[in-house]
C-alpha positions in Angstrom: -4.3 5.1 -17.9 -0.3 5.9 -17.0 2.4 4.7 -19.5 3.1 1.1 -18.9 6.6 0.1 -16.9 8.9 -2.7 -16.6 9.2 -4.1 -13.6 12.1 -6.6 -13.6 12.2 -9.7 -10.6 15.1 -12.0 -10.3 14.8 -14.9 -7.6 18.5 -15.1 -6.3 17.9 -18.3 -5.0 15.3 -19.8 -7.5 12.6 -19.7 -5.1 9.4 -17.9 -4.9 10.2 -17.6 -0.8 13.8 -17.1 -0.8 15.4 -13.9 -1.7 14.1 -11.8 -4.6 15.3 -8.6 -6.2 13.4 -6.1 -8.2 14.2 -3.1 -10.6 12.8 -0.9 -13.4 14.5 -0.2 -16.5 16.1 3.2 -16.5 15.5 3.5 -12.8 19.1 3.7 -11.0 17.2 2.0 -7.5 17.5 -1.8 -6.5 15.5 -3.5 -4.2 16.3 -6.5 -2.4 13.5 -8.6 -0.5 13.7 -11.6 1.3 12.1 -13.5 4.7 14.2 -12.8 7.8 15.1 -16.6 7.7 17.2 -16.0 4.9 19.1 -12.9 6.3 22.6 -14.8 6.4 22.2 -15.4 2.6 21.0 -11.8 2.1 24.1 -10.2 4.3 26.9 -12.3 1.8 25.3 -10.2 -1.1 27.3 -7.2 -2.1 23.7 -4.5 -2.3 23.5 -5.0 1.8 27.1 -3.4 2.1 26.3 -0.2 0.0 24.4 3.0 1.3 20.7 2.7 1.6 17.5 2.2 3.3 16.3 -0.9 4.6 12.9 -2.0 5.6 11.8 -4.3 8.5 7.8 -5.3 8.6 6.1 -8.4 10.1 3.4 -10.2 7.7 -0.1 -9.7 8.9 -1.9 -12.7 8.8 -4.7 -11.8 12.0 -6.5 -8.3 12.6 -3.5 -6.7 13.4 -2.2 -4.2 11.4 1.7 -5.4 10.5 4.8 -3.8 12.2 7.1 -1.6 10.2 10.3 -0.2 10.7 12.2 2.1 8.3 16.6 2.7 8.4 19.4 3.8 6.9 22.8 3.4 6.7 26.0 3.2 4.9 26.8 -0.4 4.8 23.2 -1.3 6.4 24.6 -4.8 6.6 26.0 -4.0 10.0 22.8 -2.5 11.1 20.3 -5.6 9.7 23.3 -7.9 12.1 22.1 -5.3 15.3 18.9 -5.8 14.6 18.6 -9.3 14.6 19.9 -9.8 17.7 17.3 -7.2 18.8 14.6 -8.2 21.3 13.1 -5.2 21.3 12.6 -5.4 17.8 11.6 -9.4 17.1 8.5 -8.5 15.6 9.7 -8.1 11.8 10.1 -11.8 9.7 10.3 -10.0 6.3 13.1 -7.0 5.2 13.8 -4.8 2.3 16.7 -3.1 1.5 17.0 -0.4 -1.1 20.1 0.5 -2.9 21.1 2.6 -6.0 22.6 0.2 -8.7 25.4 3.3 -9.9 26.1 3.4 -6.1 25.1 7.3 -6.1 23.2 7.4 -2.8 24.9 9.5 -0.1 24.3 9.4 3.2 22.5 12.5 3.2 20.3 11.1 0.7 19.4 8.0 2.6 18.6 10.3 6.3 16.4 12.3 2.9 14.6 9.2 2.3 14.0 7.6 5.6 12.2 10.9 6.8 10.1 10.3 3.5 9.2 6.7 3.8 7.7 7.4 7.4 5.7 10.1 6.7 4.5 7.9 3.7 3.4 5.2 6.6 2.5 7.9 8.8 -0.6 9.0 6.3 -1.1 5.5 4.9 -2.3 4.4 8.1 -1.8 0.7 7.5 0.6 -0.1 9.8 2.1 0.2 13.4 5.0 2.1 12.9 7.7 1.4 15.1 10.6 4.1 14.7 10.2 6.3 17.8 10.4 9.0 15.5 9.6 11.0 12.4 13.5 12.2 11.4 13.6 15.5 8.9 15.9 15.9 6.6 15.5 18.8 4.2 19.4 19.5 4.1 19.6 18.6 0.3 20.1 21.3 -2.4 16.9 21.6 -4.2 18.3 19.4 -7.8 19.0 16.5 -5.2 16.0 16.3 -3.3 14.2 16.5 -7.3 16.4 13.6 -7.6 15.2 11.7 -4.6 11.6 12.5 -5.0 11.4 10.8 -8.3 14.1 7.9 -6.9 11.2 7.6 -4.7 8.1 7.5 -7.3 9.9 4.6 -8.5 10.5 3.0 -5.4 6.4 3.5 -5.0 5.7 1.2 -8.1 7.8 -1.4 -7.1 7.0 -2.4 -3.5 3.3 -3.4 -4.2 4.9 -5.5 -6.8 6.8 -7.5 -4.1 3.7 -7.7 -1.8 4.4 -4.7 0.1 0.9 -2.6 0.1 1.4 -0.3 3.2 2.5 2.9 1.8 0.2 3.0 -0.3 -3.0 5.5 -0.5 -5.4 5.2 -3.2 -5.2 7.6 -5.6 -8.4 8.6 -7.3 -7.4 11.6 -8.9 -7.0 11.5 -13.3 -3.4 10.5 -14.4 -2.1 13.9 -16.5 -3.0 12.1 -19.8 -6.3 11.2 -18.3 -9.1 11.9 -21.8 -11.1 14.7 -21.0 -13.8 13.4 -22.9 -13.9 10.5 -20.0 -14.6 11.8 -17.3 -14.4 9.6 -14.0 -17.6 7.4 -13.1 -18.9 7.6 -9.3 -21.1 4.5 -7.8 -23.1 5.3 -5.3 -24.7 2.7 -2.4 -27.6 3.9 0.1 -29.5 1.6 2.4 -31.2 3.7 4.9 -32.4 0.6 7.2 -28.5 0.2 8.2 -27.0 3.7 7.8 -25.0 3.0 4.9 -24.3 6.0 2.2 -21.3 5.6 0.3 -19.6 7.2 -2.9 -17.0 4.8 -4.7 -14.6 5.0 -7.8 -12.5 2.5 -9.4 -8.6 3.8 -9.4 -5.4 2.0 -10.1 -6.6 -1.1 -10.5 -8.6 -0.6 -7.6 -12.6 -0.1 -6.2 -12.2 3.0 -4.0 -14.9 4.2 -1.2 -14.3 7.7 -0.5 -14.2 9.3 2.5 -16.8 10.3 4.4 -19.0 7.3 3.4 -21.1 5.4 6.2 -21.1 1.4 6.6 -23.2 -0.8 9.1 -21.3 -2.4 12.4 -23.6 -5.1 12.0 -22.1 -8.3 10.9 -23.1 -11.9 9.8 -22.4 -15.4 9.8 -20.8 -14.9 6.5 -18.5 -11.8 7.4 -15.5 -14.2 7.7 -12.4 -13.8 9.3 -10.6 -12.0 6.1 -13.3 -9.7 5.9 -13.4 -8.9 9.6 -9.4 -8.6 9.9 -9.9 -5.6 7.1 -12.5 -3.8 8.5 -10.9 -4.1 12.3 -7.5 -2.7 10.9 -9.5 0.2 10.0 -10.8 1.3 12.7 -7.9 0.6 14.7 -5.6 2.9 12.4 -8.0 5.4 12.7 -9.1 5.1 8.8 -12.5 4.5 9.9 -14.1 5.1 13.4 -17.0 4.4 15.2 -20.2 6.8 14.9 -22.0 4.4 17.8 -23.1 0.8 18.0 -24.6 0.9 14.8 -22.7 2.5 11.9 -19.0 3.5 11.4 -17.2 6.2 9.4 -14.1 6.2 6.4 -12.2 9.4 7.3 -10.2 8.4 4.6 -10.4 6.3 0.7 -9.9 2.9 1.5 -9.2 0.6 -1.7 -10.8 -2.5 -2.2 -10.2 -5.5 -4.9 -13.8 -5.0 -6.4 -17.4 -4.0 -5.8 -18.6 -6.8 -4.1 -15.8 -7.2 -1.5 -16.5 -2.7 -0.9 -19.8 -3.4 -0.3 -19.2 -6.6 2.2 -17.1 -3.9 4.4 -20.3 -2.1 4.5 -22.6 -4.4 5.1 -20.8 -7.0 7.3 -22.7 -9.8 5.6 -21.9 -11.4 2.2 -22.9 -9.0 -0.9 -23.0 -9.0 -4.4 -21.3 -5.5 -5.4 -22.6 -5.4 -9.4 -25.8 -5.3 -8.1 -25.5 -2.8 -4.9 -23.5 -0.4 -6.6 -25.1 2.1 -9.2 -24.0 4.6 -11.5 -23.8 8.4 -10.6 -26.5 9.6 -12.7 -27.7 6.6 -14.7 -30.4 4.3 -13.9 -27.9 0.9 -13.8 -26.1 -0.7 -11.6 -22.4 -1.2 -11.6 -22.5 -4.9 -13.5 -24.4 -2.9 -15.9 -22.3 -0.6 -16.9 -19.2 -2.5 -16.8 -20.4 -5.3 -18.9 -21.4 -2.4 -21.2 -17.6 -1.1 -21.7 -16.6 -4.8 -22.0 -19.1 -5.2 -24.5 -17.9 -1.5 -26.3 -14.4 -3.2 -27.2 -15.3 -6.1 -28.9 
C-alpha cells in the first residue's frame, strides 16, 4: 500500500452540488469544481483570475462516453466567460479549474500542463476529447518540468476524489514499498462454451482485467442499462473491440468496482464474481481467499 494523504474539501457554498474546492496538504495546487450552473458564482472567486488550467467535461449518465475539454490561461476567468457563450462548445455542464495556491504557475507552465492532461485523456480512453489538438510544450528547463510532473501526481490523486475518473488508467504494477514477500495474486476466469479467458488483479482499490482477456457479446435480461452503458463505452473508445458476433477483446486493463461486477462485463448476464473467479495456482475461488485474509487479521 502507498503512504496515506490528506485530501482536504471545502463546499464554498455549503452544498454538496454547489461549488467545491479541493487540496492536499503540502501540495501548492488548488482545485476548484463546480456545475456549469454555478459559473457566475465561480467567476466572482479570486482562483478563476489567476494562471491555470481549467477543465470542461459533460456528466455521462447514457452509453456515451463524456465530453472533455482541457485550457489554459492567465486569468482563465475571461476564457470560462468565451466559452459559455460558446455553441460550439454547449456540451460541458461541469468545470474544473486548477490553480497554484503561492500563485507560482507561469504561463509556460500552464501551455506545460495542458499538453500533459490531453495526452493523459488521449491514453485513458474514457472520453471524447474535444480540443482539436494535442499542444507540446517541452520549453521548460528540466528542474521545472520535475516541478510540474509532480504538481501533476498530485493533481492525479485529487480529481477522482471530486468524481472525476477519466484520466485515470489502472495501475497494477507494486507501489515502491510494495513487500516482496507478497507478491501480487492473479484470478483467472475460463468458460469455453462462451469464449471467455480472462486474467484479473485487484489494484488501487480496484478489480482489474488485464488486457488481452476475452468476454462474451452475449447479453441477458439482467445485463441492465449500467452494465451495458460500461461495456458499450469500451468498445467505442477502442478499449475493447469486437473479435465477431460472439466474443470481444480488452486491448487495454479496464478497472472494475469488484469481482462480480468484472465478471458481469464478461458474461453480459448477472454473475456472482467470488465464485467465478479463482486463484492463480490454488484450488479456491476468489471469496475464498479473500475471506481468508479477512479472517488472517482478526
Amino acid at each position: 500500500m502507498g503512504k496515506g494523504r490528506s485530501v482536504k474539501l471545502f463546499l464554498a457554498e455549503g452544498s454538496a452540488t454547489g461549488i467545491l474546492t479541493a487540496e492536499i496538504i503540502n501540495w501548492t495546487g488548488h482545485a476548484l469544481a463546480a456545475p456549469r450552473t454555478r459559473l457566475e458564482a465561480a467567476l466572482k472567486r479570486e482562483e478563476l483570475k489567476r494562471t491555470g488550467i481549467y477543465i470542461l467535461y459533460s456528466d455521462s449518465f447514457g452509453a456515451d462516453l463524456p465530453s472533455v475539454y482541457v485550457g489554459e490561461g492567465d486569468d482563465f476567468s475571461v476564457r470560462l466567460r468565451i466559452h459559455s457563450r460558446d455553441n460550439e462548445k454547449d456540451y460541458w455542464d461541469r468545470f474544473i479549474a486548477v490553480t497554484s495556491k503561492d500563485m507560482n504557475l507561469t504561463k509556460a507552465h500552464v501551455k506545460y500542463l495542458e499538453g500533459r492532461l490531453i495526452s493523459l485523456l488521449t491514453d485513458a480512453k474514457k472520453c471524447e476529447l474535444q480540443n482539436k489538438t494535442e499542444p507540446t510544450f517541452d520549453k521548460l528547463p528540466e528542474a521545472d518540468i520535475s516541478d510540474m510532473e509532480t504538481f501533476l501526481e498530485e493533481l492525479q490523486l485529487v480529481l477522482p476524489v471530486i468524481g472525476v475518473d477519466f484520466f485515470r488508467k489502472p495501475q497494477i504494477r507494486p507501489q515502491p514499498n510494495f513487500p516482496p514477500e507478497e507478491p501480487q495474486t492473479k484470478f483467472y476466469l475460463r468458460n469455453s462454451a462462451k469464449g471467455i479467458i480472462a486474467t484479473a488483479v485487484e489494484a488501487d482499490g480496484e478489480f482489474v482485467i488485464l488486457a488481452g482477456a476475452t468476454g462474451s457479446l452475449n447479453v441477458a435480461p439482467s445485463f441492465n442499462d449500467r452494465n451495458r452503458n460500461q461495456r458499450d463505452q469500451a468498445l467505442e473508445s477502442g478499449r475493447a473491440v469486437k473479435l465477431d458476433d460472439k466474443t470481444f477483446r480488452l486491448q487495454q486493463d479496464i478497472g472494475f468496482t469488484s469481482p462480480s461486477a468484472a465478471a458481469v462485463f464478461l458474461f453480459g448476464t448477472s454473475r456472482n464474481g467470488r465464485t467465478d473467479w479463482l486463484v492463480d495456482g490454488q484450488s479456491i475461488t476468489y471469496g475464498q481467499w479473500s475471506d481468508a485474509k479477512v479472517q488472517a487479521a482478526e
